[in-house]
FIVEX-254588 format. One record per residue (C-alpha): residue number from 1; x, y, z. Coordinates in steps of 0.001 Angstrom, whole numbers. Layout:
BEGIN
num / X / Y / Z
NUM / X / Y / Z
...
This chain:
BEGIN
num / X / Y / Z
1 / 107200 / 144370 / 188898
2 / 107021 / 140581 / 189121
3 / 105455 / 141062 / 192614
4 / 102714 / 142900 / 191284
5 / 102369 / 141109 / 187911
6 / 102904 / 137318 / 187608
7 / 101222 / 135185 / 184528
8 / 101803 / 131322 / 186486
9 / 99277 / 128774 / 186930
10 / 97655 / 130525 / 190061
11 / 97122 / 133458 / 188487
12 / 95491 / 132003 / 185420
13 / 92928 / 130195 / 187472
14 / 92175 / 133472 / 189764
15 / 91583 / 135087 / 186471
16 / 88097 / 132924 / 185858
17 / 87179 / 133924 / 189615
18 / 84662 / 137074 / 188112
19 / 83545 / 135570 / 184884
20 / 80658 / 134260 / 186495
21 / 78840 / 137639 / 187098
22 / 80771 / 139523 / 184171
23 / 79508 / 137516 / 180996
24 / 75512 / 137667 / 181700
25 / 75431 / 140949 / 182233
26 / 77272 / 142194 / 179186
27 / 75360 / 139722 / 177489
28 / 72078 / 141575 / 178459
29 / 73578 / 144549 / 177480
30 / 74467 / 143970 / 174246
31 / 70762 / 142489 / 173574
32 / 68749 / 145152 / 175523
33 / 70796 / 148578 / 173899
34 / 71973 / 146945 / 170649
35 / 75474 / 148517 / 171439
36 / 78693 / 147375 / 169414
37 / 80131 / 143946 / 170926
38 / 83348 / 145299 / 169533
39 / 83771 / 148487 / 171569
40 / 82181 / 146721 / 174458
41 / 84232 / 143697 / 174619
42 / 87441 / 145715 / 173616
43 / 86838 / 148609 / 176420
44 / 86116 / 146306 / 179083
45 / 89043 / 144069 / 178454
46 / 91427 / 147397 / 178155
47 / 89895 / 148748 / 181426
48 / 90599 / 145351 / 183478
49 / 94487 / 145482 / 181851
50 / 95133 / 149179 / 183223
51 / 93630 / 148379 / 186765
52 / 95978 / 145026 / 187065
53 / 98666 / 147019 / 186095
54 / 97751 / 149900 / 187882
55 / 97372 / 148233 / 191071
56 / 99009 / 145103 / 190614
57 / 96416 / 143299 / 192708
58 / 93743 / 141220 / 191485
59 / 90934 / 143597 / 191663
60 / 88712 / 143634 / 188245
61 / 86350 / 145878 / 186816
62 / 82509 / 144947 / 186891
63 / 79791 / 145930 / 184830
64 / 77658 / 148372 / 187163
65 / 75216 / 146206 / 188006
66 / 72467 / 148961 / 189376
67 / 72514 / 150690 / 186247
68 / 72753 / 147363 / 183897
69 / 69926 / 145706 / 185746
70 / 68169 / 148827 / 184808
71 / 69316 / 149189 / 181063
72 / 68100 / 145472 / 180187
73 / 64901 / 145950 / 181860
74 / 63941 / 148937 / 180836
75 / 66012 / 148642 / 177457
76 / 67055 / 151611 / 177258
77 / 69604 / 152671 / 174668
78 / 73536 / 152877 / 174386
79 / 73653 / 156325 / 174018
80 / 71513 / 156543 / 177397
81 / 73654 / 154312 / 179174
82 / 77023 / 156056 / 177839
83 / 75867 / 159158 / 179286
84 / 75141 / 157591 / 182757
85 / 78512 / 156131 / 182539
86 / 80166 / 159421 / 181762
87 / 77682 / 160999 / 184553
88 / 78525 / 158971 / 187363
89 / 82391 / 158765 / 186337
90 / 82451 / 162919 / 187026
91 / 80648 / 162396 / 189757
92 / 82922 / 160173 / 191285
93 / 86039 / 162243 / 190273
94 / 84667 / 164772 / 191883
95 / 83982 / 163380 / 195711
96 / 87265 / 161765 / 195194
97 / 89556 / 165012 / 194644
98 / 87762 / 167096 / 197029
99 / 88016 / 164684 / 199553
100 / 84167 / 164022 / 200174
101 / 84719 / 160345 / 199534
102 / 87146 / 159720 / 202300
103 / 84274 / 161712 / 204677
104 / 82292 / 159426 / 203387
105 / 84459 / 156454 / 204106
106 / 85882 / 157213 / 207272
107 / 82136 / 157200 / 208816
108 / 80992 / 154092 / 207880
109 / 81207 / 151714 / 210686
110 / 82717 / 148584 / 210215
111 / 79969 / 146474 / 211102
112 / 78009 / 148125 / 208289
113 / 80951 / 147281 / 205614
114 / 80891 / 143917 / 207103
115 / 76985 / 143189 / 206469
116 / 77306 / 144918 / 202461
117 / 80128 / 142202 / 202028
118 / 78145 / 139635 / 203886
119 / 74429 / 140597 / 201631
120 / 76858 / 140652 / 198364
121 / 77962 / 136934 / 199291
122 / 73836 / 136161 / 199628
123 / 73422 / 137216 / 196219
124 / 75701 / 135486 / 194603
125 / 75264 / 132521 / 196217
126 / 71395 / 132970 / 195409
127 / 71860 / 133956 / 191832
128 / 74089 / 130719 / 191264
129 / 71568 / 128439 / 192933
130 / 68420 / 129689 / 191740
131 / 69478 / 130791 / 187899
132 / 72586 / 129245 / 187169
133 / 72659 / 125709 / 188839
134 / 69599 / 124636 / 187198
135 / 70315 / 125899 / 183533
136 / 70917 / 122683 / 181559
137 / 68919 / 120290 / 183502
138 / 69793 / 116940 / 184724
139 / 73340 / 117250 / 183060
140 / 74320 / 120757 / 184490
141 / 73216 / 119687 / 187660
142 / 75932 / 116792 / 187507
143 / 78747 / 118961 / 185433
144 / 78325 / 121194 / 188631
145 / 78997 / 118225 / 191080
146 / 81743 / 117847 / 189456
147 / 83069 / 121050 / 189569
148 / 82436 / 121070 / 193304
149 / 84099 / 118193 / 193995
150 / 86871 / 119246 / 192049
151 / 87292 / 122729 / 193674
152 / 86833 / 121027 / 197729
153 / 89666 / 118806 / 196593
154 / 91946 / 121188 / 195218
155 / 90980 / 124180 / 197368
156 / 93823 / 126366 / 197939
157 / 96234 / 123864 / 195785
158 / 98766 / 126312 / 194307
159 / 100467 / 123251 / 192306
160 / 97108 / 122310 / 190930
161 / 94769 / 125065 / 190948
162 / 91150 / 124175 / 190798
163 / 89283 / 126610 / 188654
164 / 91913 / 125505 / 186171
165 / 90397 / 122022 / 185802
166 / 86270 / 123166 / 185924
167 / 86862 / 125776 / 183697
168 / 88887 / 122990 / 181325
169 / 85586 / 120470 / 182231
170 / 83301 / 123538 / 181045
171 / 85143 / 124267 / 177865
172 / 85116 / 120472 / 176655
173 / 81708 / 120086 / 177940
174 / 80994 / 123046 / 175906
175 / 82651 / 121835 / 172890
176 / 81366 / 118390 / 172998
177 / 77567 / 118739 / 173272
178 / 76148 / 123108 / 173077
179 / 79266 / 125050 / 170752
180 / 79771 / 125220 / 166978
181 / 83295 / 125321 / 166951
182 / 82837 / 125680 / 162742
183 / 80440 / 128614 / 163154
184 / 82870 / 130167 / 165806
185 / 85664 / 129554 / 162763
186 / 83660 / 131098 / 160039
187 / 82535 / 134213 / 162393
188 / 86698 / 135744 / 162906
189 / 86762 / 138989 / 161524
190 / 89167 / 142158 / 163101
191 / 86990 / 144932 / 164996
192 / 87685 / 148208 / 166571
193 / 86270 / 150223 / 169002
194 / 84032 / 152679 / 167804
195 / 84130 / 156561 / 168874
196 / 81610 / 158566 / 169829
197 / 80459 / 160903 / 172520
198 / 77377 / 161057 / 174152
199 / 74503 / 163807 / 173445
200 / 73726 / 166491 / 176475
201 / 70111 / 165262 / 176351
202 / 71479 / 161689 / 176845
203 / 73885 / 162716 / 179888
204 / 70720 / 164339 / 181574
205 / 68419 / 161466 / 180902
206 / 71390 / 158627 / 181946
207 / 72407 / 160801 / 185008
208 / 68558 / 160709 / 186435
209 / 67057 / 157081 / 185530
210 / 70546 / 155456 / 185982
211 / 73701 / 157107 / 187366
212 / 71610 / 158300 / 190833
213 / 70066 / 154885 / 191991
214 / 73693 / 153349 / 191123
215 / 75512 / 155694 / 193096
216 / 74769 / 154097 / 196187
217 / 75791 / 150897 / 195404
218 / 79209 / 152287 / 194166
219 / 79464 / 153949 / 197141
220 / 79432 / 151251 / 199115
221 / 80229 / 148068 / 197483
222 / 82528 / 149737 / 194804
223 / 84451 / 151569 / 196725
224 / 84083 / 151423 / 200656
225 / 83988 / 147680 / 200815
226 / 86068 / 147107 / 197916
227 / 89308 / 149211 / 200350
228 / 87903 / 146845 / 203400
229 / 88404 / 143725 / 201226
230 / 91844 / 144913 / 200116
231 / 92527 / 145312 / 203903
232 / 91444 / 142052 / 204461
233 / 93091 / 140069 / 201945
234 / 95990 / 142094 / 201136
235 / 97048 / 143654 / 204669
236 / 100103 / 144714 / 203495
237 / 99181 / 147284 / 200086
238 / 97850 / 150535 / 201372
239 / 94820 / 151069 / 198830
240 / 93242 / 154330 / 199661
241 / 89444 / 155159 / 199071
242 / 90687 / 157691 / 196909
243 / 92695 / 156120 / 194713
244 / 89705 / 153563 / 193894
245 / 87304 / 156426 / 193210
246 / 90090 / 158132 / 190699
247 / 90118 / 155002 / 188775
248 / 86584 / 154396 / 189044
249 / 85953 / 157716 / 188009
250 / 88209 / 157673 / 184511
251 / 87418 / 154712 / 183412
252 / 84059 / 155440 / 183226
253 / 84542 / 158721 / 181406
254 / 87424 / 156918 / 179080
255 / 84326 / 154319 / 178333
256 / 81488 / 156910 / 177746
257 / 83621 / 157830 / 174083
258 / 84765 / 154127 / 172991
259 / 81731 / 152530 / 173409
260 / 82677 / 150804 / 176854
261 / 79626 / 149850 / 179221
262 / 80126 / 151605 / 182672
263 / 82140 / 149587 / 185115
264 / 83092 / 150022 / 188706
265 / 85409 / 147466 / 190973
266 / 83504 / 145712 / 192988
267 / 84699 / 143335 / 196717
268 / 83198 / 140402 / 194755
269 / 85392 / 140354 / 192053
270 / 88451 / 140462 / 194107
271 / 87142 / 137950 / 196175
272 / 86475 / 135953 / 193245
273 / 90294 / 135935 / 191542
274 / 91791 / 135607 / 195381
275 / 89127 / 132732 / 195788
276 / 90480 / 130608 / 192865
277 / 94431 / 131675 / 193023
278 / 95060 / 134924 / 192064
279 / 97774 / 137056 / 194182
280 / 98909 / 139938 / 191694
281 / 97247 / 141829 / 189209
282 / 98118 / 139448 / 186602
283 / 95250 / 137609 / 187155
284 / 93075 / 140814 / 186067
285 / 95647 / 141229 / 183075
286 / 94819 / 137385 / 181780
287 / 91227 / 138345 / 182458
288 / 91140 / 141709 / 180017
289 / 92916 / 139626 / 177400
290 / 90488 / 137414 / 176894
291 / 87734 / 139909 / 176344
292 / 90185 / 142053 / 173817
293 / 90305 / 138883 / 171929
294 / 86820 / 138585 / 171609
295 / 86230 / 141750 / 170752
296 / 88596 / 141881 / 168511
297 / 88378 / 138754 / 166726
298 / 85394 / 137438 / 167630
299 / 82598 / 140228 / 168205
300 / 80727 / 138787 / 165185
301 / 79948 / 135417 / 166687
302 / 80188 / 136742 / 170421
303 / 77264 / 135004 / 171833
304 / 78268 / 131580 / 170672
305 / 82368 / 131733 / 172326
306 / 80216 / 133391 / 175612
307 / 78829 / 129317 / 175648
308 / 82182 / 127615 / 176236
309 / 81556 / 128907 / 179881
310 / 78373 / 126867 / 181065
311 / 75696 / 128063 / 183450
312 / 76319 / 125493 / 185892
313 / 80146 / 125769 / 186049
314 / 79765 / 129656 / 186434
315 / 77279 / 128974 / 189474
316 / 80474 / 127220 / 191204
317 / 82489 / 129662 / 191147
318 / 79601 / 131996 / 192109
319 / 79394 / 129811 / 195009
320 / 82791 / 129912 / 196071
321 / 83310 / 133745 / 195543
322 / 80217 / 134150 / 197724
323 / 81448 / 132050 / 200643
324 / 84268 / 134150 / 200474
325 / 82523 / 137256 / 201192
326 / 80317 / 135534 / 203719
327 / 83328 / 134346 / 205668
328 / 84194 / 138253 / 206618
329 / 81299 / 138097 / 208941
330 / 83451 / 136491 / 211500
331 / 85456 / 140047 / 212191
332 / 82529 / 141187 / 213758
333 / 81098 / 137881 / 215563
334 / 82473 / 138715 / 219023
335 / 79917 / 141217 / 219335
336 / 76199 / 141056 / 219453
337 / 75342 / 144454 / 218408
338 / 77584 / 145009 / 215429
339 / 76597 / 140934 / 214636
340 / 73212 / 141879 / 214647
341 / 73900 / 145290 / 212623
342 / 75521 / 143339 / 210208
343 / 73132 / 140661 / 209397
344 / 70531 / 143810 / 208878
345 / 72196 / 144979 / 206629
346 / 73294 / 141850 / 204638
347 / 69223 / 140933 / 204758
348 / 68652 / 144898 / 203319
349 / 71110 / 144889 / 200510
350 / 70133 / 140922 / 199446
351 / 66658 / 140953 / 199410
352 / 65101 / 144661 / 199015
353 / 65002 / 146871 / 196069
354 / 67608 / 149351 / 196511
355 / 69320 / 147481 / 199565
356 / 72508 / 148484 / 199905
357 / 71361 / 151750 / 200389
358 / 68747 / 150785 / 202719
359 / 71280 / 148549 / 204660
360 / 73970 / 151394 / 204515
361 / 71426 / 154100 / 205996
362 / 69897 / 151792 / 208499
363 / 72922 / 149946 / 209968
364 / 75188 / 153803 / 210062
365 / 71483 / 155019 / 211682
366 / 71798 / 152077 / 214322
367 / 75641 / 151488 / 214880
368 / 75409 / 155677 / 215684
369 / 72539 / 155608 / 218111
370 / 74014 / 152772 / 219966
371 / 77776 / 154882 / 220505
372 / 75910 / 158155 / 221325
373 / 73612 / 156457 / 223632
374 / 76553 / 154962 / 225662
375 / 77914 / 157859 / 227445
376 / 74427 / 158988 / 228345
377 / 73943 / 155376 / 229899
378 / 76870 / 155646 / 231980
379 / 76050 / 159036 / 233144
380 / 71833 / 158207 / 234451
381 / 73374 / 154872 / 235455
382 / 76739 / 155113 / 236854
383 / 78683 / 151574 / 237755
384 / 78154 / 150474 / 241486
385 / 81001 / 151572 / 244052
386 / 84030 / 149276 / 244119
387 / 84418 / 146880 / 247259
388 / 86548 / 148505 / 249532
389 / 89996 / 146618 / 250319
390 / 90842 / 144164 / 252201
C-alpha cells in the first residue's frame, strides 16, 4: 500500500496541482444554484479520497466543467444539476459494462487524443493569463513572478518541492493583506451532508440542457485522454477505459443523493498533481481532506477560507499544469499529418463552442480518410520498378 499511498513532502505539493480549476468553479456553483456548501464541499472531498485510494495514482475528480459552465450561466437550480449528475453517471455505467466505451476508445486515433490534451493545455494556460494573472492588479502581477520564479528554480526538486513554497507565499499573502482570519474563527460550526434525491421531472430536464452537451467532453477528456495520460505518465499501471468510466459513473450517482456537484476525472488534473510532485494517490487523498474540512467545519464562512488561495498564484500553477499537457504534442511531431490533425483539434476544442466534440469528430473524420485513402493510392499509383542488380 505505501506504493500506492504515500503522505511525504512530494505528495503534499502535487496535491495543490488541481486547485486552480477546482475552487472557481464550485464557487460559481454554490452562487448560481444556491446548493448546500456542506454537502458540496463534503461530497467532493469524499469522492477525491475513494479515487486516490482506489487507484492509488494521483488522478482527482473535477467538477464537470460542460455542465457547470452551463449551471452558472444559465443558473439553473441544484435539483436540476443533481439530476444531470445522476443522468450522465447511468449513462456512463452503462457504455462502460456493455463494453461500448472501449469501442469507443479503441477508435480514436492517437493523434486526435494528442490534440484534446494539447487544446486542454490552451485553455488553461489562457484562463490563467487572461482571468487569473491579472486579478489583484499591480501586486498579483508581482506575487505571480514570484511564484514563477520559485517553481523554474525548484522544478522537479523532490527535497524542496515548489508548489509547497507558492502555495505557503499565497496563504501569508492571503493572510496579511485580503483574509479575516477572526471572521474565519467566528464562522466554525460542524455540517453534514444533506440527503436527498432528485425529482423525475428534474432528471429529464438535467439529462437534456446539461448531461448531453457534457457527454462529449467526458468522453474524451474524462475518460479517453485521461487512460492516454495515465499511459504517459504512469507506463507501468494498466488503467483500463473501463475502469475510469465505472468510477466516473458511481460517483456521480453516489453525488446526485448527498448533495455532491457532478464530477468526472479529467488529464488536467493528473497532470496538475504529477506537475507539482505527486506520484501516488496520496496526493488526491491530501487533496479530499482539505475540502471535508471545509465542509465540515467551515461551510459557513466558505467563501472567505476559498481566499487564502490567490488568483494570481492559482494562474501559476494553471500555467504549469498546462505546459504539461502541451508537452504531449511531441509523441506525434515526427509526422506531418497526425501534427497537423492534432493542432486541429487542439484549435477546435480551445477556441469553439462545443470543441472537443468538434475536434474529436473532425480529427477521427480526417485521421480515417487519410488511412483508407492509402491503399487506394498505392493501388492507381503503384511504386516504380526496382533497379535491376548489379
Amino acid at each position: 500500500m505505501s506504493g500506492r499511498l504515500r503522505f511525504d513532502r512530494n505528495e503534499w505539493a502535487g496535491s495543490f496541482g488541481d486547485i486552480g480549476t477546482d475552487l472557481p468553479l464550485i464557487l460559481g456553483i454554490l452562487l448560481a444554484t444556491g446548493a448546500d456548501s456542506a454537502s458540496v464541499f463534503i461530497m467532493f472531498g469524499l469522492m477525491q479520497i475513494v479515487t486516490g485510494v482506489v487507484y492509488g495514482l494521483p488522478m482527482p475528480m473535477q467538477p464537470l466543467k460542460a455542465m457547470a459552465v452551463l449551471v452558472i450561466t444559465q443558473k439553473l437550480s441544484g435539483g436540476v444539476m443533481y439530476g444531470a449528475g445522476l443522468a450522465i453517471g447511468v449513462i456512463m455505467l452503462g457504455l462502460s459494462v456493455t463494453g461500448a466505451l472501449e469501442w469507443l476508445a479503441a477508435r480514436i486515433p492517437r493523434c486526435v487524443v494528442r490534440g484534446i490534451q494539447f487544446g486542454l493545455g490552451l485553455s488553461l494556460c489562457s484562463l490563467a493569463l487572461k482571468i487569473y494573472l491579472p486579478a489583484d492588479g499591480t501586486v498579483g502581477y508581482a506575487l505571480a513572478a514570484v511564484s514563477f520564479v520559485i517553481v523554474l528554480l525548484l522544478r522537479n526538486n523532490r527535497r524542496f518541492p515548489a508548489a509547497l513554497f507558492v502555495i505557503a507565499l499565497g496563504v501569508c499573502y492571503a493572510l496579511l493583506f485580503k483574509v479575516d482570519a477572526g471572521h474565519i474563527a467566528a464562522g466554525v460550526g460542524l455540517a453534514w451532508p444533506k440527503v436527498s434525491a432528485p425529482e423525475w421531472n428534474q432528471i429529464l430536464i438535467g439529462l437534456v440542457v446539461l448531461a448531453l452537451p457534457q457527454l462529449p467532453l467526458s468522453l474524451s477528456n474524462s475518460v479517453i485522454t485521461t487512460q492516454q495520460t495515465v499511459r504517459d505518465l504512469f507506463p507501468e499501471r494498466g488503467v483500463s477505459v473501463r475502469q475510469i468510466g465505472v468510477t466516473y459513473g458511481l460517483v456521480n450517482v453516489v453525488n446526485a443523493f448527498f448533495g455532491g456537484i457532478p464530477t468526472c476525472h479529467g488529464c488536467g488534473g493528473l497532470a496538475g498533481h504529477y506537475t507539482f510532485g505527486a506520484r501516488t494517490g496520496g496526493s488526491v487523498v491530501i487533496y479530499g481532506t482539505l475540502y471535508v474540512v471545509i465542509g465540515l467545519f467551515f461551510s459557513g464562512v466558505a467563501t472567505e477560507v476559498v481566499k487564502l488561495f490567490p488568483q494570481p498564484v492559482l494562474a501559476v500553477v494553471l500555467v504549469f499544469e498546462g505546459l504539461t499537457l502541451l508537452l504531449f504534442l511531441r509523441d506525434v511531431a515526427a509526422s506531418q499529418r497526425d501534427l497537423f490533425i492534432a493542432l486541429l483539434v487542439a484549435l477546435c476544442a480551445a477556441f469553439l463552442p462545443q470543441g472537443y466534440l468538434i475536434g474529436l469528430l473532425v480529427g477521427w473524420v480526417l485521421a480515417s480518410s487519410q488511412r483508407s485513402a492509402t491503399p487506394a493510392i498505392n493501388h492507381f499509383c503503384p511504386p516504380p520498378p526496382s533497379a535491376p542488380a548489379k
